[in-house]
C-alpha positions as CSV (number, residue, x, y, z in Angstrom):
1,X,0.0,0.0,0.0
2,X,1.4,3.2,-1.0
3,X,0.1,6.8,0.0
4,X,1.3,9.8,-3.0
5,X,0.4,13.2,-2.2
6,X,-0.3,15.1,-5.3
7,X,-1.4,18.4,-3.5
8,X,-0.5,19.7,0.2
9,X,-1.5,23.7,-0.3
10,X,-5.1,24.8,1.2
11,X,-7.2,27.8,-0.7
12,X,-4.0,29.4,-2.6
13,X,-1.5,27.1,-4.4
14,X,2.3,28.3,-4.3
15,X,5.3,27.3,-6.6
16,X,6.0,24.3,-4.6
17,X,2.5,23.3,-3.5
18,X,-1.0,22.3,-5.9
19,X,-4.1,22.4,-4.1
20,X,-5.0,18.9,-1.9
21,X,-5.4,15.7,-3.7
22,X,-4.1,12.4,-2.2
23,X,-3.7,9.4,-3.3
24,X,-3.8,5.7,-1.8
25,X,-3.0,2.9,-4.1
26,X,-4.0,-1.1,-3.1
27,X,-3.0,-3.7,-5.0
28,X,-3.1,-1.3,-8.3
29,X,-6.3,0.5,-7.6
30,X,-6.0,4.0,-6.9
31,X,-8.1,5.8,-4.4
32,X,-8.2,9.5,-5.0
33,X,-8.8,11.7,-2.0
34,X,-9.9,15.2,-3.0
35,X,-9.0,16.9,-5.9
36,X,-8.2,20.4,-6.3
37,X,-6.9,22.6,-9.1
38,X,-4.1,21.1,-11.2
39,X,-4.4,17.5,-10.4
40,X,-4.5,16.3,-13.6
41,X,-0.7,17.8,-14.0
42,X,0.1,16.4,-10.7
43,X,-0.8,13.0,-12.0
44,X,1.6,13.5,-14.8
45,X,4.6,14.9,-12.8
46,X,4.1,11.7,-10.4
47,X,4.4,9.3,-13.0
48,X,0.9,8.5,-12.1
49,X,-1.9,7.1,-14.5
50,X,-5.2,8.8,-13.1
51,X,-6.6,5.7,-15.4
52,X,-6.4,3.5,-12.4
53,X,-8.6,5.7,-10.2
54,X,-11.5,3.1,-9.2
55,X,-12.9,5.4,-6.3
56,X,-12.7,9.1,-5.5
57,X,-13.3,10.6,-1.9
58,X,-14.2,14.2,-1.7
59,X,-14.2,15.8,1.5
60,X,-16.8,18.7,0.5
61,X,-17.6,21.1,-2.0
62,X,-15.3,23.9,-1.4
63,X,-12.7,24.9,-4.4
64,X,-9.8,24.1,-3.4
65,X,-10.9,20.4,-3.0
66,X,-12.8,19.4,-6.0
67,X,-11.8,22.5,-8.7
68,X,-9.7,19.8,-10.3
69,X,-12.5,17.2,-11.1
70,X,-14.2,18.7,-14.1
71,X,-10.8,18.6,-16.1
72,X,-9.9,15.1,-14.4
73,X,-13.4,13.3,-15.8
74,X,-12.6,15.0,-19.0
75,X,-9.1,13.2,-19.0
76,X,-10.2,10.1,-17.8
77,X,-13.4,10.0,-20.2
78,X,-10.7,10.4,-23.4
79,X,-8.3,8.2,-21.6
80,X,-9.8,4.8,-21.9
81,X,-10.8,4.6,-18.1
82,X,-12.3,1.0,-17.1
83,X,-15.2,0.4,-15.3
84,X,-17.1,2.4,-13.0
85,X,-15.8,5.8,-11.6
86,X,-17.3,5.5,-8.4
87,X,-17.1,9.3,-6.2
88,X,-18.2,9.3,-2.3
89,X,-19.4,12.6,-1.1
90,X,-21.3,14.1,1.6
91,X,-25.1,14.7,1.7
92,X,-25.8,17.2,-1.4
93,X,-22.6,16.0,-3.8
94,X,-24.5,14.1,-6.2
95,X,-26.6,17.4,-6.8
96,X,-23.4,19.7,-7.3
97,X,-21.9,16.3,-9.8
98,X,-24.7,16.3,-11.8
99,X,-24.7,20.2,-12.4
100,X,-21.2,20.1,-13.3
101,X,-21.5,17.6,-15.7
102,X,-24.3,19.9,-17.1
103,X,-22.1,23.2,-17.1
104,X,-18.9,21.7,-18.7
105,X,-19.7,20.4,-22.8
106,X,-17.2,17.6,-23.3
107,X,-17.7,13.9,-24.5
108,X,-18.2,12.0,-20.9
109,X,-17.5,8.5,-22.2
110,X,-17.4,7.7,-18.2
111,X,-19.5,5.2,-16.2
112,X,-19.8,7.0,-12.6
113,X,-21.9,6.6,-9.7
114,X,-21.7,9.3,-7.0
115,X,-22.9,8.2,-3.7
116,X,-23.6,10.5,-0.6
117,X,-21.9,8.6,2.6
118,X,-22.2,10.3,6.0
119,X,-21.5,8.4,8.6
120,X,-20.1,4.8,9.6
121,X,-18.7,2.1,7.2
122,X,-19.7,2.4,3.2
123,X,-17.9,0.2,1.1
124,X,-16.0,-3.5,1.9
125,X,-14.5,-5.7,0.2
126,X,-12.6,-8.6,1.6
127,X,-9.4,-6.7,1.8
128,X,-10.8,-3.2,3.0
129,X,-13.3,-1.2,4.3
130,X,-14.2,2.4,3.8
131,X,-15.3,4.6,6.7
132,X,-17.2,7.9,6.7
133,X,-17.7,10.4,9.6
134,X,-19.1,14.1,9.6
135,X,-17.0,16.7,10.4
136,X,-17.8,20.6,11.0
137,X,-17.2,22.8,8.9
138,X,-19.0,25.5,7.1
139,X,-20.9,22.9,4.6
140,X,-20.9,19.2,5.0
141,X,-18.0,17.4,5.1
142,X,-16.5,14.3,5.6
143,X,-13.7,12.5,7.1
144,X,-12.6,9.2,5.9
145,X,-10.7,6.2,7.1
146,X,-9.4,3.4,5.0
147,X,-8.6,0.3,6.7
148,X,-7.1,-2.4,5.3
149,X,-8.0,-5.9,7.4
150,X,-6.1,-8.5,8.9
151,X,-5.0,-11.0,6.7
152,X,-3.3,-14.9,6.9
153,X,0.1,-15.4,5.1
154,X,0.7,-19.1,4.6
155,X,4.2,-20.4,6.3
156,X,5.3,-22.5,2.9
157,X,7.4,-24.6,5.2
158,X,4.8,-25.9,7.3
159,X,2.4,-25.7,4.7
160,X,5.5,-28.3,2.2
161,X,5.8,-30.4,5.8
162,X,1.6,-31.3,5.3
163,X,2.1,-32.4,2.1
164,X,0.4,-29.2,1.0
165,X,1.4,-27.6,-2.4
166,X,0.3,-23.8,-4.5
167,X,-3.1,-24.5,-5.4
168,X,-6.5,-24.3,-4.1
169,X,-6.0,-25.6,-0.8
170,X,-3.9,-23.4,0.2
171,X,-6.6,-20.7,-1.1
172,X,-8.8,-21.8,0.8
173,X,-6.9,-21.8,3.9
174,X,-5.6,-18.2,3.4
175,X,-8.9,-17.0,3.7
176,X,-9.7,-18.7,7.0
177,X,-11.5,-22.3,6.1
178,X,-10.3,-25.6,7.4
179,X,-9.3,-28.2,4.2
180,X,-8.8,-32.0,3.9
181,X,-5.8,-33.4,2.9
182,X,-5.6,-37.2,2.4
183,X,-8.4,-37.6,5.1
184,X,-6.5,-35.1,7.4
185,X,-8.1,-32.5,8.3
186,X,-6.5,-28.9,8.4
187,X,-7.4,-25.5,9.7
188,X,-5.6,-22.3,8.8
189,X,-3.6,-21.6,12.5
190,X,-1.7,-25.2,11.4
191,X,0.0,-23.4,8.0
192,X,-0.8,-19.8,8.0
193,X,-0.2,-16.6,10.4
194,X,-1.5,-13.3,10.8
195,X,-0.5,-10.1,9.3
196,X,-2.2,-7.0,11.0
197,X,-4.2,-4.6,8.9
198,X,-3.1,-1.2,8.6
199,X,-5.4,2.2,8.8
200,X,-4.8,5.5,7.4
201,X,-7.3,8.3,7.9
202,X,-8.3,11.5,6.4
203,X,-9.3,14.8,7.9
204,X,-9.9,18.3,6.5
205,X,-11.6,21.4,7.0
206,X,-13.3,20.6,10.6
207,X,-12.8,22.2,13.9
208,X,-11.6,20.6,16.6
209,X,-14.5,17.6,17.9
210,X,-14.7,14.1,19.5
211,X,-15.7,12.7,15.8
212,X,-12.4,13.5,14.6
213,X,-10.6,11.8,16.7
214,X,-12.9,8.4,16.6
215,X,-12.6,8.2,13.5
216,X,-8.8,8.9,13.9
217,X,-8.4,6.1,16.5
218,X,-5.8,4.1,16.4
219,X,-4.6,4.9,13.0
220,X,-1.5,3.9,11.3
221,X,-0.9,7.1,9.6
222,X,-3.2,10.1,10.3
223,X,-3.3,13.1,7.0
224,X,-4.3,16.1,9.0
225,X,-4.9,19.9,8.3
226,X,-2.8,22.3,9.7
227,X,-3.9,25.4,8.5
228,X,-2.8,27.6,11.7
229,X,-0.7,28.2,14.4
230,X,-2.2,28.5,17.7
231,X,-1.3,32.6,17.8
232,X,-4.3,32.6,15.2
233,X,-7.1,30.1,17.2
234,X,-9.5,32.7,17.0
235,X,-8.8,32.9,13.4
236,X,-9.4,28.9,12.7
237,X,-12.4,28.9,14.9
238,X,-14.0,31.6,12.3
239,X,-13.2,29.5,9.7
240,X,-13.6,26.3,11.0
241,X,-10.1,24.8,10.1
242,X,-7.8,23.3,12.4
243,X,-4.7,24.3,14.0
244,X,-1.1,22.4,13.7
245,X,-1.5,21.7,17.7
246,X,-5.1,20.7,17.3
247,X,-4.1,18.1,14.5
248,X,-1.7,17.2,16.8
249,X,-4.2,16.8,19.6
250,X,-6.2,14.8,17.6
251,X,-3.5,12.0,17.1
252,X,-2.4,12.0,20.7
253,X,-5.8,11.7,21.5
254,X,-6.7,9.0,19.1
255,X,-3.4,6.7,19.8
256,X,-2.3,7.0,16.0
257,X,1.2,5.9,15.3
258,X,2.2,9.0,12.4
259,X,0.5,12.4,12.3
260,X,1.2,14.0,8.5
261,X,0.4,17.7,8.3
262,X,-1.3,18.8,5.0
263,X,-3.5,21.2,3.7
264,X,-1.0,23.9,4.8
265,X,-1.5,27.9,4.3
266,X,0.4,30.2,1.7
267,X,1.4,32.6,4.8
268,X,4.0,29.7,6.6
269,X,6.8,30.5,3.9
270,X,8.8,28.2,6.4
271,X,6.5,25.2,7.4
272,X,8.5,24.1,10.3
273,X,7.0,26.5,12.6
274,X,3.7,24.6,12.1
275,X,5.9,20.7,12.4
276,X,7.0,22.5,15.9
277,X,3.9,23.4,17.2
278,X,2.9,20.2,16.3
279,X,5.7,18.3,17.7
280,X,5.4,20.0,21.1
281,X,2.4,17.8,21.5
282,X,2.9,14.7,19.5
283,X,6.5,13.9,18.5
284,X,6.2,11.3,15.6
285,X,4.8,14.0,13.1
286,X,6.4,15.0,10.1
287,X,4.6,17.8,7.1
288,X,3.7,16.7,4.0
289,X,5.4,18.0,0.7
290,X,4.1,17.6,-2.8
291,X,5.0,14.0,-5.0
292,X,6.0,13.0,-1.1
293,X,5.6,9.0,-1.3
294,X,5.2,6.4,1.7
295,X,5.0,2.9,2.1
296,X,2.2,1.7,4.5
């Protein structure tokens, strides 16, 4: 699993920063997380192909989160994109989707669905599961958690000393269901172990509230909004954003292992008084930069 952010800048891009996009790629699939102005480009100076975007998860409605969707569809719908564009959104997005795809006159050769999600788990597969939870802001807008479940890894060795070879056996026992061998019967805690799923969350645009950190808890990697310092609390409380020591109250709060500042304002020319301010409060955080990469 590999996380790419594409855009790390809130309202105003800079040189050095696009607007936020994010995404999470599983096993080939891409998961796009926002998409503001210039992502298309982004895509391209990543070495990214937005072809593999199965689902898209937009925060809310303001600009500098989805300006960069019309021109994305349109480069998707002339690119040959596969299957079903699926795009989660809070309670009104499939309203605002449709009038876009109204206003803008290009061929949409796309299969979407949009689906409003609000609160609670909305899409699972056997891998991974999808979590929504409101936030508050100035509109609705969501937060979102991706976890990726536990999962058995079969110990060849033990697997080779049952007689057991590749094939469907061993499938079967990967997933959890007891086989029979030569009138033996074996269950998966004979050949296989566990591997511990991993959870990264999402959160942007809120103030500072209990949901925020459930939905945080216990996160592998937390993506956070920093948008302030604390000098300017009154500030973030107008607008409803969140400061670099709230994001970092958040994660200490919620027992997360790695706090990531994003979403960070034009008027930090030097970004490491918001990492410090953070810091002071939760130690293991580190700010995001754009085409930054990790392995989860």
């Amino acid at each position: 699993m590999k996380l790419t952010f594409l855009g790390t800048s809130c309202m105003v891009p800079t040189k050095e920063r696009a607007q936020t996009a994010m995404v999470l790629e599983h096993k080939g699939e891409y998961l796009l997380i926002d998409s503001g102005e210039s992502v298309q480009r982004q895509f391209k100076l990543a070495g990214m192909k937005p072809s593999k975007i199965g689902r898209i998860l937009l925060t809310h409605w303001h600009g500098d989160h989805v300006l960069g969707l019309p021109g994305l569809l349109q480069t998707l719908s002339g690119s040959g994109h596969k299957g079903t564009l699926v795009i989660y959104g809070p309670p009104g997005i499939k309203e605002k989707i449709a009038l876009m795809l109204r206003l803008y006159e290009f061929d949409n050769k796309l299969t979407i669905r949009v689906e409003e999600v609000q609160k609670g788990v909305f899409y699972e597969n056997r891998e991974y599961a999808l979590e929504a939870i409101p936030l508050r802001h100035r509109i609705a807008c969501n937060g979102y958690a991706f976890h990726l479940k536990d999962r058995r890894r079969i110990d060849m060795k033990k697997a080779e000393a049952l007689g057991l070879k590749e094939g469907p056996l061993l499938g079967e026992l990967s997933v959890g269901k007891n086989v029979t061998l030569a009138g033996r019967e074996i269950s998966p805690d004979d050949v296989t172990y566990v591997v511990k799923g991993k959870t990264v969350a999402f959160i942007f645009d809120t103030l500072l509230t209990d949901a925020a950190c459930r939905l945080a808890k216990d996160a592998d990697i937390l993506v956070c909004e920093a948008v302030y310092t604390s000098d300017l609390e009154d500030k973030a409380r107008e607008h409803q954003h969140l400061t670099a020591a709230h994001a970092a109250t958040i994660a200490k709060r919620a027992g997360v292992k790695k706090l990531i500042l994003s979403h960070l304002s034009q008027r930090y020319k030097d970004k490491a008084v918001l990492l410090k301010e953070a810091k002071a409060i939760f130690s293991n955080t580190m700010t995001a930069k754009d085409f930054m990469t990790l392995t989860i």
